[in-house]
PASEBA-1860 file (N, C-alpha, C; in nm, 3 decimals):
! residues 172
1> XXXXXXXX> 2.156/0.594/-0.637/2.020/0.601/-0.687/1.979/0.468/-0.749 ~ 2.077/0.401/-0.836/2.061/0.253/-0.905/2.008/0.166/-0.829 ~ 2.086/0.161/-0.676/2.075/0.046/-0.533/1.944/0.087/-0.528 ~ 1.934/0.208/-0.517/1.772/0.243/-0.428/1.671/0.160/-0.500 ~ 1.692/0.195/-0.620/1.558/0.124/-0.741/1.567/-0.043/-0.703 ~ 1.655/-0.105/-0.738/1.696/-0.219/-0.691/1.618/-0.303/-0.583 ~ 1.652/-0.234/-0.450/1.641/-0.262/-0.343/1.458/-0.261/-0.379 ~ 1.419/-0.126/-0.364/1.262/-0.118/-0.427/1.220/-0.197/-0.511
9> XXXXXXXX> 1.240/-0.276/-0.625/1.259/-0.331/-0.715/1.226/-0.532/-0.644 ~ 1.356/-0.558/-0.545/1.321/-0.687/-0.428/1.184/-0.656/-0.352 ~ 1.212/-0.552/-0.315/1.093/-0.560/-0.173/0.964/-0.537/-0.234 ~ 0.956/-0.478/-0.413/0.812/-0.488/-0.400/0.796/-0.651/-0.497 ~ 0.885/-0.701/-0.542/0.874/-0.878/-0.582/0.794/-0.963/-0.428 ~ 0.856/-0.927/-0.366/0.886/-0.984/-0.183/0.733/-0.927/-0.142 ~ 0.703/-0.861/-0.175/0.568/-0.793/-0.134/0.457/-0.885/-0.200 ~ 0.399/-0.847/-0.329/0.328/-0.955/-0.397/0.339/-1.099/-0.401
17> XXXXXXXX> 0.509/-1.159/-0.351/0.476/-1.300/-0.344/0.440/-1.350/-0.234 ~ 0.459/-1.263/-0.112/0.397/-1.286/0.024/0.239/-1.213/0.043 ~ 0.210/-1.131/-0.034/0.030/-1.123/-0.043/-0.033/-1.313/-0.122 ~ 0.086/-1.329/-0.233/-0.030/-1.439/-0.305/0.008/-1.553/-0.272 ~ 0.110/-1.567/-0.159/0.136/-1.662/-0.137/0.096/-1.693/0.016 ~ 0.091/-1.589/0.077/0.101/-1.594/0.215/-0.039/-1.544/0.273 ~ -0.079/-1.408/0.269/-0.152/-1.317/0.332/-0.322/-1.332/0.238 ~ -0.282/-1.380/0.097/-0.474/-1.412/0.103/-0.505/-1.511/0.118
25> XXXXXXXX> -0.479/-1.606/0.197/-0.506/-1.744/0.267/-0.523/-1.695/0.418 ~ -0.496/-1.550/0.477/-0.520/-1.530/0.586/-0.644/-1.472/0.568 ~ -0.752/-1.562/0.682/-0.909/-1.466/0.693/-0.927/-1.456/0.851 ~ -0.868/-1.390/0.923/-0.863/-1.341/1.070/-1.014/-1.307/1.076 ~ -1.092/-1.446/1.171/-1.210/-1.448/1.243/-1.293/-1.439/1.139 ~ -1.245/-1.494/0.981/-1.299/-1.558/0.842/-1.366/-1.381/0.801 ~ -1.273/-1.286/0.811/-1.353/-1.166/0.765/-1.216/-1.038/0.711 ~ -1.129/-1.042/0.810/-0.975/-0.945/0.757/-0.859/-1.035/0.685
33> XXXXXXXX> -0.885/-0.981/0.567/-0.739/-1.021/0.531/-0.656/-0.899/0.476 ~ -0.523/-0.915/0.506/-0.437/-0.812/0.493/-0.408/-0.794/0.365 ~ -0.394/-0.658/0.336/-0.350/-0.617/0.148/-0.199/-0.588/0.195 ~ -0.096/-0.666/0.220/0.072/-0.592/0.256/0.128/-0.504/0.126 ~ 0.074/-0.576/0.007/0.091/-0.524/-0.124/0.110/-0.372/-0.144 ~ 0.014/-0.328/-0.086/-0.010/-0.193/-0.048/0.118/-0.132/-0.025 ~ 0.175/-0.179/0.098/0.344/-0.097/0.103/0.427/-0.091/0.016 ~ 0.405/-0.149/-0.075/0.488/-0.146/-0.237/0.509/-0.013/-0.299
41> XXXXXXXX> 0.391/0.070/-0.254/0.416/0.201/-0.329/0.466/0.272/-0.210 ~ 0.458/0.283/-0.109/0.563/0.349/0.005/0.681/0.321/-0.025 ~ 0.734/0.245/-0.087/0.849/0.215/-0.099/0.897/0.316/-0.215 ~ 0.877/0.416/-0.276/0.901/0.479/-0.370/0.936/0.614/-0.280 ~ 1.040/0.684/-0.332/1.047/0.833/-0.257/0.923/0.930/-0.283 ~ 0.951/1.024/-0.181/0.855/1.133/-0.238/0.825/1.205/-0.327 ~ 0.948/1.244/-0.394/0.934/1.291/-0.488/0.917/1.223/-0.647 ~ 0.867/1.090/-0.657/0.846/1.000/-0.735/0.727/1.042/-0.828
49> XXXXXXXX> 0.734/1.069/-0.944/0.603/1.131/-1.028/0.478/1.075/-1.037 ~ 0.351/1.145/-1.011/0.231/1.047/-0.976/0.229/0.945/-1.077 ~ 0.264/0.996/-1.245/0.244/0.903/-1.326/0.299/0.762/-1.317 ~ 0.431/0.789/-1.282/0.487/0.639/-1.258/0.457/0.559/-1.116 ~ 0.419/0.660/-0.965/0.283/0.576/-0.934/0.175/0.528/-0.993 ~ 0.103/0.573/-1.090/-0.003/0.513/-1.092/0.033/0.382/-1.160 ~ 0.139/0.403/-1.251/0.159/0.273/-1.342/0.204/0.183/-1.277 ~ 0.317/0.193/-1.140/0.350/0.050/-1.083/0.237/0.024/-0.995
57> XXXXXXXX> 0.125/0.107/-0.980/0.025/0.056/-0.923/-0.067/-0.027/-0.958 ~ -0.069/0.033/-1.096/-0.182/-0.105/-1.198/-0.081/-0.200/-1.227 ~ 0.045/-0.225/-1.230/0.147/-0.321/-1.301/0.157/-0.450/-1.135 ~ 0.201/-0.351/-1.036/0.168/-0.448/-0.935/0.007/-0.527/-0.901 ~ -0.090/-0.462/-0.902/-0.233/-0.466/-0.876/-0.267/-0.569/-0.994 ~ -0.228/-0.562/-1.100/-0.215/-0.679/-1.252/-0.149/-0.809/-1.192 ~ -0.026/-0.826/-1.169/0.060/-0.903/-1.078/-0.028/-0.977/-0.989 ~ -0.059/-0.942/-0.903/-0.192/-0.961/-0.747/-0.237/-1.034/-0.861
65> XXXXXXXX> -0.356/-0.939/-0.928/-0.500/-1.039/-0.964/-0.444/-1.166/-1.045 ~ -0.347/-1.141/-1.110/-0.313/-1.243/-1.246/-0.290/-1.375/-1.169 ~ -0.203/-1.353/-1.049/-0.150/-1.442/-0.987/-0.273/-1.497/-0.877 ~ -0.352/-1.399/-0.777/-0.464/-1.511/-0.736/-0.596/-1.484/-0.804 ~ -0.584/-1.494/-0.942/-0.704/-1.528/-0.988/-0.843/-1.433/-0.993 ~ -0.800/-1.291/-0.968/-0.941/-1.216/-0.936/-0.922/-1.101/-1.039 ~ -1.039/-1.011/-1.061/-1.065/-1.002/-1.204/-1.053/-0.872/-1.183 ~ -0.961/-0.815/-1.167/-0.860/-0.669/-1.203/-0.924/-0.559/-1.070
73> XXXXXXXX> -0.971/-0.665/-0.946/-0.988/-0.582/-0.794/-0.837/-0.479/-0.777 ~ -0.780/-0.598/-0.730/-0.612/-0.524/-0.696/-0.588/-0.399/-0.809 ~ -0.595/-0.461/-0.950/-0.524/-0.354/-1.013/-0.639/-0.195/-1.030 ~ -0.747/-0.228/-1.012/-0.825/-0.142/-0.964/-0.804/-0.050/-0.871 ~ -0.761/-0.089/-0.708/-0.771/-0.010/-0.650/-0.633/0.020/-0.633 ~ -0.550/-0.058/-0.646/-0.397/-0.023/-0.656/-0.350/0.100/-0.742 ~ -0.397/0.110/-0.886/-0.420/0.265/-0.940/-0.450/0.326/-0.890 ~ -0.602/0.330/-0.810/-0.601/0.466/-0.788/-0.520/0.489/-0.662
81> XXXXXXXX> -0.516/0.439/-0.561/-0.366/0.442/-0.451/-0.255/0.557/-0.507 ~ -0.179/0.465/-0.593/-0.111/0.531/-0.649/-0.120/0.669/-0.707 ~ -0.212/0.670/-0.774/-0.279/0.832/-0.861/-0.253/0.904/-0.711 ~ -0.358/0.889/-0.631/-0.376/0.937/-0.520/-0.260/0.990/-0.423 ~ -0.138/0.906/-0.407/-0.061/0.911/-0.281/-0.011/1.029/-0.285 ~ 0.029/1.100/-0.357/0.097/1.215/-0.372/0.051/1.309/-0.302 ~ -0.116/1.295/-0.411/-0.191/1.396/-0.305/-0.234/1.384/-0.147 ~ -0.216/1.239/-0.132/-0.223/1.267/0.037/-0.104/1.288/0.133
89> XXXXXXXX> 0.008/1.232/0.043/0.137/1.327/0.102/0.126/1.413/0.118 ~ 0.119/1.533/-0.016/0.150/1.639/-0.010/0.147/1.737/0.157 ~ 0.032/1.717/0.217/-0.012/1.795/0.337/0.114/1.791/0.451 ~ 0.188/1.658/0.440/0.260/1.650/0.563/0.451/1.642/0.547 ~ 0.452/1.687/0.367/0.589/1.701/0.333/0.563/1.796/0.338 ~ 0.712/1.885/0.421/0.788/2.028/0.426/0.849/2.053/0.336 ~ 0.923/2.187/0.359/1.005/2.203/0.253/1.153/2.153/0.278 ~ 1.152/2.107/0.423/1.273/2.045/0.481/1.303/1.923/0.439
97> XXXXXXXX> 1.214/1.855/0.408/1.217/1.677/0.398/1.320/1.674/0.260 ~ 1.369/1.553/0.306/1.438/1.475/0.184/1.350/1.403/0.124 ~ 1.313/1.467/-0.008/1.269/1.396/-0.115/1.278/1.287/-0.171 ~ 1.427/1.277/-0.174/1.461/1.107/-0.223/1.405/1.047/-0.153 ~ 1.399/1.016/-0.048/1.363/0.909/0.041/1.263/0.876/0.085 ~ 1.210/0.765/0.014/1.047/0.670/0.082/0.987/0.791/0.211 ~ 0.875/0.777/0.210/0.794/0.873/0.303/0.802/0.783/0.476 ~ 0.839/0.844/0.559/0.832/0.737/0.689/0.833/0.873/0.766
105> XXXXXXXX> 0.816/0.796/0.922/0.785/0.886/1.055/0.873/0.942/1.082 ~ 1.021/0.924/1.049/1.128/0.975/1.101/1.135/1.089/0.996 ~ 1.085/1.147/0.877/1.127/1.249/0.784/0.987/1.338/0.801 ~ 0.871/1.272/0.792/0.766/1.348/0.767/0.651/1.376/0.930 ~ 0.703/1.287/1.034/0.680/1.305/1.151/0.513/1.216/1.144 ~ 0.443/1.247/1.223/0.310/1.169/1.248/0.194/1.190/1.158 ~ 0.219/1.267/1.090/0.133/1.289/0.985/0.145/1.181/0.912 ~ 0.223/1.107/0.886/0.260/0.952/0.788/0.124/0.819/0.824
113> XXXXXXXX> 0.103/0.848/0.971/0.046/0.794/0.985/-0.117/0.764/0.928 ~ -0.133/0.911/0.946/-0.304/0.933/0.909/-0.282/0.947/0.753 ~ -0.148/0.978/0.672/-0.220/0.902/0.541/-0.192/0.793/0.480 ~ -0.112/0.679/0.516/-0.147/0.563/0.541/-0.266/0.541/0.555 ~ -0.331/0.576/0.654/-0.467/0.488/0.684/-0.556/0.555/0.631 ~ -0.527/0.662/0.566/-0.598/0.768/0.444/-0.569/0.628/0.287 ~ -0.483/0.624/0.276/-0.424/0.512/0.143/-0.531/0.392/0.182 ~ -0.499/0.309/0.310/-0.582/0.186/0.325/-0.708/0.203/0.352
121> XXXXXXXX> -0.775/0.249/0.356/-0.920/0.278/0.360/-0.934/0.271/0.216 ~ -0.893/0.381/0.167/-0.883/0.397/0.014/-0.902/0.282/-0.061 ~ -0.821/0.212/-0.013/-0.779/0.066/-0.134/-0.901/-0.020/-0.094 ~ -0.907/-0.033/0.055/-0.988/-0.154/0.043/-1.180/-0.102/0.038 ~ -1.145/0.015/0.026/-1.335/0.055/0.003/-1.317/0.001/-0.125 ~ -1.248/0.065/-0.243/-1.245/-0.011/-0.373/-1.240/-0.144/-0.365 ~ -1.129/-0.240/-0.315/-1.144/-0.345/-0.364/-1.318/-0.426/-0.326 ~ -1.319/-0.378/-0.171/-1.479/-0.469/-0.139/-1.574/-0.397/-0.219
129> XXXXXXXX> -1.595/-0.270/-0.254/-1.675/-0.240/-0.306/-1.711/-0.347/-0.449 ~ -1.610/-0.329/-0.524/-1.594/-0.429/-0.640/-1.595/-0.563/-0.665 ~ -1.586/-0.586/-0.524/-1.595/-0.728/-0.483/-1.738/-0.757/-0.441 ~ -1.758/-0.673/-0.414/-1.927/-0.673/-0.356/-2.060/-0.680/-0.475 ~ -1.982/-0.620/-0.568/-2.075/-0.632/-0.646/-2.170/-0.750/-0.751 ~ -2.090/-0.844/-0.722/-2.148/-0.980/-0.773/-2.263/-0.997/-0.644 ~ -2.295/-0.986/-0.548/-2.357/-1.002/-0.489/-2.379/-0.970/-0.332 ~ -2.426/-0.828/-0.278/-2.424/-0.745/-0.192/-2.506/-0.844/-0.055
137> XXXXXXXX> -2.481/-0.830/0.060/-2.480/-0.805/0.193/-2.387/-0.700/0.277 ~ -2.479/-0.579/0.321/-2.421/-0.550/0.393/-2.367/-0.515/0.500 ~ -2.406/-0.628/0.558/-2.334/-0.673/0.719/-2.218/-0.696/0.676 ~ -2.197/-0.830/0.594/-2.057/-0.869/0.575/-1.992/-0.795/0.507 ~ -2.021/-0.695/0.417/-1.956/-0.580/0.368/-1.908/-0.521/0.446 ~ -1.953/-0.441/0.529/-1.908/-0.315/0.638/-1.818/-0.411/0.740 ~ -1.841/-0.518/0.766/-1.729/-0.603/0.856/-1.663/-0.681/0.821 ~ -1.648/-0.709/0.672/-1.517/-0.759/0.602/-1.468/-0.615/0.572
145> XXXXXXXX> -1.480/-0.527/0.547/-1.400/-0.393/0.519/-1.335/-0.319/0.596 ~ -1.403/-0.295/0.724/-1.364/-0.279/0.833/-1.241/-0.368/0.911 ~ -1.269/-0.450/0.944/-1.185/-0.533/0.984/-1.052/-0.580/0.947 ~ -1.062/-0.559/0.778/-0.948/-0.562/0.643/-0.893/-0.431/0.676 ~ -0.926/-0.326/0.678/-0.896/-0.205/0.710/-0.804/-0.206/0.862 ~ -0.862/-0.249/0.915/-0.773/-0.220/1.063/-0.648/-0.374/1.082 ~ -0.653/-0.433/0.982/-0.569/-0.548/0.980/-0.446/-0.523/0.892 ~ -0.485/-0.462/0.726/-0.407/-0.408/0.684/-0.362/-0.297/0.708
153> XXXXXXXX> -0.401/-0.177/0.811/-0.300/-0.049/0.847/-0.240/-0.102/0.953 ~ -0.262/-0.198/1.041/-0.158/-0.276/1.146/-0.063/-0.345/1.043 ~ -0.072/-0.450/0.982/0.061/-0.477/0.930/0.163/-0.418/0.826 ~ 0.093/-0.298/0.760/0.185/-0.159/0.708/0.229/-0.084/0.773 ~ 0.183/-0.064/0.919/0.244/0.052/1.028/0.391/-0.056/1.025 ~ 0.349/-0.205/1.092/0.439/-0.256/1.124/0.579/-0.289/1.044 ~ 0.535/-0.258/0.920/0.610/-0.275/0.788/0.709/-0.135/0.807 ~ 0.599/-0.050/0.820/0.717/0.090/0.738/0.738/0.161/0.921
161> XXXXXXXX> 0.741/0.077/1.052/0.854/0.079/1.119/0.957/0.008/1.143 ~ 0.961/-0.100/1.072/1.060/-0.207/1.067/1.157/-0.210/0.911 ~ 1.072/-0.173/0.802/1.162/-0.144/0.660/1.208/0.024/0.702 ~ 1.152/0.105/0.710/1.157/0.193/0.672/1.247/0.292/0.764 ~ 1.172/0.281/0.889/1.256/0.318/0.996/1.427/0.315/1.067 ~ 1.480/0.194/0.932/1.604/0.134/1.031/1.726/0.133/0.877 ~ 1.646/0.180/0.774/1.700/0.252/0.663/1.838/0.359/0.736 ~ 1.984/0.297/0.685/2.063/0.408/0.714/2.062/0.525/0.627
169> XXXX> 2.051/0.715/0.751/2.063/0.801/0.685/2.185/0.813/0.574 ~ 2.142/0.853/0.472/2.275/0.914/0.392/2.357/1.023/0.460 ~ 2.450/1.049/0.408/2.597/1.103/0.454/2.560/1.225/0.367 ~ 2.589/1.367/0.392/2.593/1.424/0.266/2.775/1.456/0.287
END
């Protein structure tokens, strides 16, 4: 259980320094940029208490803004993510699933998918919304959001089949 935290512990460091270092300098066709940050809280098992989602959600989302400079977007929508995930789990955990273990396609089947992109919608209506508000257009609203949206659930699919997927089962 110690390793697990641990391991969670690297990959969500590894997460935020490749959003502020890497991924918001990416503006694909100057309009999507990817939130990877986001998979930070997938990385927590299922049975992980919303409360302490919500808190590594504002603690990471604090992290984000502190580090590129923006005025509490991330930790904004990163809370509510977090608050939230549980409840969009809930629909597609059985009573079969292993709890301990991070939510992925191989335990909870295809349902993982649609709330993922239930989570990223989520995050980034908040963040553009909030971002929008210093000063609204919305053309570039609906197609910086959009576009962020289908950029960041492509590189989280790709994330939590490459982290998540290749995770060895435990032994009982």
């Amino acid at each position: 259980m110690r390793l697990q935290w641990i391991w969670t512990a690297l990959g969500i460091v590894l997460l935020v320094l490749l959003q502020v270092e890497v991924f918001n300098y990416i503006q694909l066709f100057r309009y999507a940029t990817p939130s990877v940050y986001l998979f930070a809280l997938l990385l927590f098992s299922v049975d992980t208490p919303k409360g302490v989602l919500t808190l590594f959600g504002a603690l990471i989302g604090l992290t984000v803004d502190i580090l590129s400079g923006t005025p509490g977007l991330h930790m904004a929508a990163l809370t509510l993510v977090g608050f939230l995930r549980n409840y969009l789990l809930a629909p597609v955990v059985d009573a079969e699933s292993n709890l301990s273990r991070a939510p992925s396609m191989r335990t909870h089947g295809w349902g993982i998918w649609l709330v993922i992109l239930e989570l990223v919608a989520i995050h980034q209506f908040v963040l553009f919304t909030l971002d929008s508000l210093r000063g609204f257009d919305w053309g570039y609203y609906a197609l910086r959001m959009g576009s962020s949206i289908l950029l960041t659930y492509l590189v989280v699919m790709i994330l939590q089949m490459l982290c998540l997927e290749h995770t060895p089962r435990r032994q009982n």
